[in-house]
Biotite code that builds the C-alpha atoms (Angstrom):
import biotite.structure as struc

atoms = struc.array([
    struc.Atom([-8.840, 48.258, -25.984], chain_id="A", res_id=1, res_name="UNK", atom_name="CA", element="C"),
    struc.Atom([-7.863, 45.316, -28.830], chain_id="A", res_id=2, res_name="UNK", atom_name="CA", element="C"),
    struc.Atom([-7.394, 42.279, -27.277], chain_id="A", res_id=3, res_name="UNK", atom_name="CA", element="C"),
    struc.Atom([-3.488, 42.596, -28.193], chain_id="A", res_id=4, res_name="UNK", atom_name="CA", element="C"),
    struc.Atom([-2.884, 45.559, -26.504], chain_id="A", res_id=5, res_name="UNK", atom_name="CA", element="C"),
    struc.Atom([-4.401, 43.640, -23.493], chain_id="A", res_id=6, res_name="UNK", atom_name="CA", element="C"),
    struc.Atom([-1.803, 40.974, -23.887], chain_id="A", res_id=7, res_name="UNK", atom_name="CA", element="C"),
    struc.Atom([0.989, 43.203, -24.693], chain_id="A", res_id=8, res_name="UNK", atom_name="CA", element="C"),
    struc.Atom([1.958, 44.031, -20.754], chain_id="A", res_id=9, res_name="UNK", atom_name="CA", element="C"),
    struc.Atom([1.905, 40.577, -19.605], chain_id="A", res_id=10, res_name="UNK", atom_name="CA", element="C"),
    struc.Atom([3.926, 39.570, -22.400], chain_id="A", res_id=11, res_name="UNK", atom_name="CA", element="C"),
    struc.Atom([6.407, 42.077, -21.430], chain_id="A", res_id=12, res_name="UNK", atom_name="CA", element="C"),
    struc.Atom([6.655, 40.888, -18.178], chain_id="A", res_id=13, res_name="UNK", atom_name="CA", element="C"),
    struc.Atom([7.186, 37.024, -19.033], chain_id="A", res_id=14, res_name="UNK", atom_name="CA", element="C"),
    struc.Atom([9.905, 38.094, -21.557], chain_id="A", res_id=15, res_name="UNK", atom_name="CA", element="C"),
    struc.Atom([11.485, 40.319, -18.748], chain_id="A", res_id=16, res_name="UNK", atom_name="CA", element="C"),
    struc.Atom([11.032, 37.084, -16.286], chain_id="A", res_id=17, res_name="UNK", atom_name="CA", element="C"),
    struc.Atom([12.626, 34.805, -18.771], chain_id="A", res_id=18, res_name="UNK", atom_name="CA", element="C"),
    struc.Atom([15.547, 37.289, -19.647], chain_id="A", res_id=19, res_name="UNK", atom_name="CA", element="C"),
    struc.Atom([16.271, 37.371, -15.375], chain_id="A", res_id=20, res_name="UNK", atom_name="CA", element="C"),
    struc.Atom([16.105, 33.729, -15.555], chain_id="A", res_id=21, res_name="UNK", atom_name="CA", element="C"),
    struc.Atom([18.515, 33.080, -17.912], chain_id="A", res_id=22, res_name="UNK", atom_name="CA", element="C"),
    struc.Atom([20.962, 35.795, -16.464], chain_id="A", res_id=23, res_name="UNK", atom_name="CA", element="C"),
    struc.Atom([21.101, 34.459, -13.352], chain_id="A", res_id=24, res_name="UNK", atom_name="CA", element="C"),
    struc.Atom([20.951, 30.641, -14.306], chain_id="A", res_id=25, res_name="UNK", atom_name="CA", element="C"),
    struc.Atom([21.349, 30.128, -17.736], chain_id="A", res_id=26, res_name="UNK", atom_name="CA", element="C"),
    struc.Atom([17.911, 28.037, -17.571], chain_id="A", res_id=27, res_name="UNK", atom_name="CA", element="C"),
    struc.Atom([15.911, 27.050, -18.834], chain_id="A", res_id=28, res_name="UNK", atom_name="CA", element="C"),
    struc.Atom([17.259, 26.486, -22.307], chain_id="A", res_id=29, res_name="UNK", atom_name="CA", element="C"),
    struc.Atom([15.989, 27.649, -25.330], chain_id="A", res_id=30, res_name="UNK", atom_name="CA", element="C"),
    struc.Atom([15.592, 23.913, -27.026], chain_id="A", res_id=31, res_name="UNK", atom_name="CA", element="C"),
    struc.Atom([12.983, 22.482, -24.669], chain_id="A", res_id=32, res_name="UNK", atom_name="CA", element="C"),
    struc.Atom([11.337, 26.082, -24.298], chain_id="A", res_id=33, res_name="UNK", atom_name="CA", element="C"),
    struc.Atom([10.948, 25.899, -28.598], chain_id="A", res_id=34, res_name="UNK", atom_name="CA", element="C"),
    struc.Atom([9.804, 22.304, -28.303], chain_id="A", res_id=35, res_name="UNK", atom_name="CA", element="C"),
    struc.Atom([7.587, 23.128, -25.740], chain_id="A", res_id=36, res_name="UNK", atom_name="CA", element="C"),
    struc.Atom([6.166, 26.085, -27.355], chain_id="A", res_id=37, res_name="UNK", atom_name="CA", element="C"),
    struc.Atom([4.985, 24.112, -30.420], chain_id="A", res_id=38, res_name="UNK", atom_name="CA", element="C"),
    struc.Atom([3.267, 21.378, -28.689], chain_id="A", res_id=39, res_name="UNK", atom_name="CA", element="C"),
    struc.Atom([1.270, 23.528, -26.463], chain_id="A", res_id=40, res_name="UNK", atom_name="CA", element="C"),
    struc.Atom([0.597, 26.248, -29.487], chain_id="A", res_id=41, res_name="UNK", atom_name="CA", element="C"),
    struc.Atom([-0.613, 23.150, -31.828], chain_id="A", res_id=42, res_name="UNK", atom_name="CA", element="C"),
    struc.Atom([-2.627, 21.661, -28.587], chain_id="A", res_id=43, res_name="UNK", atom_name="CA", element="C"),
    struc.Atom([-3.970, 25.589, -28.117], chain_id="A", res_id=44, res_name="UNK", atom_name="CA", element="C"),
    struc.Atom([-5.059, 25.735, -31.931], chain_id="A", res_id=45, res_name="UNK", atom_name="CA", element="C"),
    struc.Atom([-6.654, 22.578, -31.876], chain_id="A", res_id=46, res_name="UNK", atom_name="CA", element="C"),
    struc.Atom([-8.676, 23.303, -28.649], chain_id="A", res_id=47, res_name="UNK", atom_name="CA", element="C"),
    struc.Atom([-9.420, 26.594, -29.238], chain_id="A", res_id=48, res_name="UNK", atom_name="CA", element="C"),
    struc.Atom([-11.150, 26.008, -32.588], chain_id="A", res_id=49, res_name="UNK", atom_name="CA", element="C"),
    struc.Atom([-13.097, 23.351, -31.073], chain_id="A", res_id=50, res_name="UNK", atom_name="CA", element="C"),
    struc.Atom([-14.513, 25.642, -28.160], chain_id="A", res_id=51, res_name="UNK", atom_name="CA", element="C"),
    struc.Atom([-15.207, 28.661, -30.967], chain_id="A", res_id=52, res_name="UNK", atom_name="CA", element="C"),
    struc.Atom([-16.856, 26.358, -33.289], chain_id="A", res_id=53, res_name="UNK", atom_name="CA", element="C"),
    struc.Atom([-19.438, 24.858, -30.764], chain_id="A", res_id=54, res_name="UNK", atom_name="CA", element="C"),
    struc.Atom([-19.835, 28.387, -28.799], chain_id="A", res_id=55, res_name="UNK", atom_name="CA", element="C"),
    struc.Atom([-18.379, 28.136, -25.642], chain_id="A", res_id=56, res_name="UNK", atom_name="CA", element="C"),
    struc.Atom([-16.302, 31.192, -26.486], chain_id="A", res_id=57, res_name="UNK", atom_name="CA", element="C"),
    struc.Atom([-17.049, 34.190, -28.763], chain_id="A", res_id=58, res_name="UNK", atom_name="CA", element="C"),
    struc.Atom([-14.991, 37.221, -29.735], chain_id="A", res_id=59, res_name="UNK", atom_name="CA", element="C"),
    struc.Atom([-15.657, 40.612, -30.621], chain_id="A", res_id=60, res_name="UNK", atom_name="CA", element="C"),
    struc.Atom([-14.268, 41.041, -33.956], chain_id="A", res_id=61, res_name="UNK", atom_name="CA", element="C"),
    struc.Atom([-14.011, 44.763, -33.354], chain_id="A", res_id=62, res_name="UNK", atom_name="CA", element="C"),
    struc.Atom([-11.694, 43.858, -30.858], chain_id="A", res_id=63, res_name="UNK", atom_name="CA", element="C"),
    struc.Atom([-9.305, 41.658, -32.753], chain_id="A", res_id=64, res_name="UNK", atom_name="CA", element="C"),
    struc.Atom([-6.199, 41.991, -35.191], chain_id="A", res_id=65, res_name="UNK", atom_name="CA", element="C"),
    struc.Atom([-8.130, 39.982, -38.017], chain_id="A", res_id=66, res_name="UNK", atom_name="CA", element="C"),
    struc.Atom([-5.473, 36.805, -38.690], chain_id="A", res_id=67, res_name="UNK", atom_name="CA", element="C"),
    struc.Atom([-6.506, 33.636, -37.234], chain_id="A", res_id=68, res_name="UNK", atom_name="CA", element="C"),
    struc.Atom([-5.595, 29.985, -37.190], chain_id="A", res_id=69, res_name="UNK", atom_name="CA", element="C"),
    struc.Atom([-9.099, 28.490, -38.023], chain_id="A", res_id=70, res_name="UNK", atom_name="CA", element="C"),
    struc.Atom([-11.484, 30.325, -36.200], chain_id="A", res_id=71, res_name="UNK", atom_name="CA", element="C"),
    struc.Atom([-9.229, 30.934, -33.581], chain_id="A", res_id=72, res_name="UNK", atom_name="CA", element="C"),
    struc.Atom([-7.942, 34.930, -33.523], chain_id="A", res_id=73, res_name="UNK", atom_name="CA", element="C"),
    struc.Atom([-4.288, 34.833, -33.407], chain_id="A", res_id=74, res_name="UNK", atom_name="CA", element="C"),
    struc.Atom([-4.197, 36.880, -29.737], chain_id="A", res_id=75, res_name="UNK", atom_name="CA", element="C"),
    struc.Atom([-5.379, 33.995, -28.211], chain_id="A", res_id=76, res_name="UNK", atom_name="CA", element="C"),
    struc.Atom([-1.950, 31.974, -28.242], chain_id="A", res_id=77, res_name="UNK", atom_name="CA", element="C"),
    struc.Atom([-0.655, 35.187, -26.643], chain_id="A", res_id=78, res_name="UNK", atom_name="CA", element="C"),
    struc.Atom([-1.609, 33.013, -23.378], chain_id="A", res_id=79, res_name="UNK", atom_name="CA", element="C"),
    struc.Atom([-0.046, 29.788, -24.524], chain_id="A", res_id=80, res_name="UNK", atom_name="CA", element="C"),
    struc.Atom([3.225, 31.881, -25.407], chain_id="A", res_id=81, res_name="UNK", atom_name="CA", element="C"),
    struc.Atom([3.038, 33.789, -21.963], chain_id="A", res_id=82, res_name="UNK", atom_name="CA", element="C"),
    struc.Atom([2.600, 30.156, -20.156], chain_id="A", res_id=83, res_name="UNK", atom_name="CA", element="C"),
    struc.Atom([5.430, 28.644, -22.340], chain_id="A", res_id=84, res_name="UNK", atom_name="CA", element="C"),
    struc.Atom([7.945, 31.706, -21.170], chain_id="A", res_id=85, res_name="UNK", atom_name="CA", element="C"),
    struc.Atom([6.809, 32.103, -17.812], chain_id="A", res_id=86, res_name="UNK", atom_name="CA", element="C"),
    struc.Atom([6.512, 29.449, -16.042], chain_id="A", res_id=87, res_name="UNK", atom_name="CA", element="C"),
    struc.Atom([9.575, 27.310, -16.671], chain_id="A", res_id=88, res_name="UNK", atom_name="CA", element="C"),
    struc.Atom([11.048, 30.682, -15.667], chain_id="A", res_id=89, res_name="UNK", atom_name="CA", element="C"),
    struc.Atom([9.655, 30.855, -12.541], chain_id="A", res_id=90, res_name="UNK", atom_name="CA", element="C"),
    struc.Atom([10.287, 27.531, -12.206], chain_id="A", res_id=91, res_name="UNK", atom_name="CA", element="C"),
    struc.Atom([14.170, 28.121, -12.205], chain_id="A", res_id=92, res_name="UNK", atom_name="CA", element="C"),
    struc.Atom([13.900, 31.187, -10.070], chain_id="A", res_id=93, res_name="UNK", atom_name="CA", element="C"),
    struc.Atom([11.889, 30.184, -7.417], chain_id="A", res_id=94, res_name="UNK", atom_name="CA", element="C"),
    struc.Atom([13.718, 26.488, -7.665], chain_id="A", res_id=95, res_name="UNK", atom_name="CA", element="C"),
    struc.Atom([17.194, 27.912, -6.522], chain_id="A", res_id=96, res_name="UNK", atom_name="CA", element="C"),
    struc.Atom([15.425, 29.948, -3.798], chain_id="A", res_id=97, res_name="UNK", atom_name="CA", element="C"),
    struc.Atom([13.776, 26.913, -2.768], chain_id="A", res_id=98, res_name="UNK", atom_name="CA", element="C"),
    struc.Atom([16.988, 24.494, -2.941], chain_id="A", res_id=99, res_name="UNK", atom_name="CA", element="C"),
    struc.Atom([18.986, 27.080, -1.066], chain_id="A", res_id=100, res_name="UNK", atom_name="CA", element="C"),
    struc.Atom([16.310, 27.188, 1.750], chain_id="A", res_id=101, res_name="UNK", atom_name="CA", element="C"),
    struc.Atom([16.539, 23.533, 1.496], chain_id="A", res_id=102, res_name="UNK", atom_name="CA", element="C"),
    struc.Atom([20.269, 22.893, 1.540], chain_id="A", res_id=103, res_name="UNK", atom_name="CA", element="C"),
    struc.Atom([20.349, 25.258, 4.964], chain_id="A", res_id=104, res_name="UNK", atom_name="CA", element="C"),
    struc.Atom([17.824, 22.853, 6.417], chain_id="A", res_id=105, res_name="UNK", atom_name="CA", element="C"),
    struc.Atom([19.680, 19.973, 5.587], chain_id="A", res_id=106, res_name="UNK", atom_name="CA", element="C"),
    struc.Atom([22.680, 21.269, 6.950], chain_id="A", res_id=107, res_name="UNK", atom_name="CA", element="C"),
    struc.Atom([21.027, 22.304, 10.779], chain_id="A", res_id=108, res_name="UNK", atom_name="CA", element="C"),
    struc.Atom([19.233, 18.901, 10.725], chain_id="A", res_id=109, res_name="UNK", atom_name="CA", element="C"),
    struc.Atom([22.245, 16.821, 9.770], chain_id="A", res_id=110, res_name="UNK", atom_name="CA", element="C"),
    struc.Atom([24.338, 18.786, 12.829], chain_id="A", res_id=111, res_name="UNK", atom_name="CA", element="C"),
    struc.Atom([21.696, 18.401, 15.139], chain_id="A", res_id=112, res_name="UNK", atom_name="CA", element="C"),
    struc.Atom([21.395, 14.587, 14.325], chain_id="A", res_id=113, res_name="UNK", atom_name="CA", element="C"),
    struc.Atom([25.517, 14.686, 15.443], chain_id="A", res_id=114, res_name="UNK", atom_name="CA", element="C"),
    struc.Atom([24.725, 16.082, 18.389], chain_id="A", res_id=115, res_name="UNK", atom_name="CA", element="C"),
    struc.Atom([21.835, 13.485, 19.380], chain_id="A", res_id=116, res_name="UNK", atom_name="CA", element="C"),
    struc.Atom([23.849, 10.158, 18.035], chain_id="A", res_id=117, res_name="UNK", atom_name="CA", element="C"),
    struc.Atom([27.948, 11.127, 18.097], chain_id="A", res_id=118, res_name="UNK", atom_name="CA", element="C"),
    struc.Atom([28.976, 7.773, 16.320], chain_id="A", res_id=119, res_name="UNK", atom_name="CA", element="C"),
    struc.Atom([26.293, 8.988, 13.239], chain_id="A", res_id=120, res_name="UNK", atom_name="CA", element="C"),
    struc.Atom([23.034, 10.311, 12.275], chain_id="A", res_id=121, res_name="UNK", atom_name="CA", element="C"),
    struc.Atom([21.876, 6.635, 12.386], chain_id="A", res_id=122, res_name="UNK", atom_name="CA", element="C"),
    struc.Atom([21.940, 6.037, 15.908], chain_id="A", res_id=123, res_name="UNK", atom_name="CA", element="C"),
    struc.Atom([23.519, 2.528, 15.276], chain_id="A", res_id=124, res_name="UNK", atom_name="CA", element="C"),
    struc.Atom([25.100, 0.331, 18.173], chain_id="A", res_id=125, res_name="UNK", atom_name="CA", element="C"),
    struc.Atom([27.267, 1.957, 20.768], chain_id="A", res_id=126, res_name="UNK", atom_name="CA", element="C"),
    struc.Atom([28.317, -1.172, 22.226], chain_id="A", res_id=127, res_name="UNK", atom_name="CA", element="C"),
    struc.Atom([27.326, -3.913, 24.071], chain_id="A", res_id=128, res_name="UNK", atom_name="CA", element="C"),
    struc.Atom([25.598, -2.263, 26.915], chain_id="A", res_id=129, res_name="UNK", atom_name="CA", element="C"),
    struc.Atom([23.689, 0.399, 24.799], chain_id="A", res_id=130, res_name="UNK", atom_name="CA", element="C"),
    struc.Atom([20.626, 0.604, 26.865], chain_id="A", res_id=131, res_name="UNK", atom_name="CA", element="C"),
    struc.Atom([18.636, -1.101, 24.244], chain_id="A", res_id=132, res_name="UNK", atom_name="CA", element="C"),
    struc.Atom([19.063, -5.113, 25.651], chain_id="A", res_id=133, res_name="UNK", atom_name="CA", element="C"),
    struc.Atom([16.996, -4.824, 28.203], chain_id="A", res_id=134, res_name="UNK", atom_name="CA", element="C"),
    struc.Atom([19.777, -6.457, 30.724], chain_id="A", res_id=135, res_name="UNK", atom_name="CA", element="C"),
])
């Protein structure tokens, strides 16, 4: 198996991810996703030709397409572009999941706060003779 065809399936997913995303939300836009997809592939070709050059990572060129960027075969930003897609899609899913599971909290906490302190959450002054003098 090439090392593209070993990418292929999880690229599939993150584009399938990304596509429910922006169904449901909208989100995340396509600007920031493009802006953020060229810093990390120019941080990803940078890095990666370092760690080829000085042997920390090797390929099998049996394996590979044959383009590169340097020394760096081009599969290898299949992970930068799977990261780039994913998780901001994530992100937004598991965000509004999150929020609403928030908000509900927020909501039973703020009622049971009435119930402890009637005048407000706060607890301020209830008069005079409050309990809290010490008379």
């Amino acid at each position: 198996m090439t090392y593209a065809l070993l990418n292929v399936p999880f690229l599939l997913g993150a584009v399938a991810v990304l596509a429910v995303a922006r169904r449901r939300t909208g989100r995340p836009a396509w600007g920031p996703l493009a802006v953020t997809a060229a810093v990390m592939l120019a941080l990803t070709a940078v890095f990666d030709n370092v760690m080829i050059r000085v042997g920390l990572v090797a390929y099998d060129d049996a394996q590979r397409l044959g383009p590169q960027v340097g020394v760096a075969p081009v599969e290898d930003f299949a992970y930068t572009v799977l990261a780039v897609l994913l998780l901001p899609a994530l992100w937004v899913l598991l965000g509004r999941r999150r929020r609403a599971a928030d908000d509900d909290a927020a909501g039973s906490a703020g009622a049971a706060a009435r119930m402890r302190h009637p005048r407000g959450a706060g607890g301020g002054s209830m008069g005079p003779d409050d309990g809290r003098s010490g008379r």
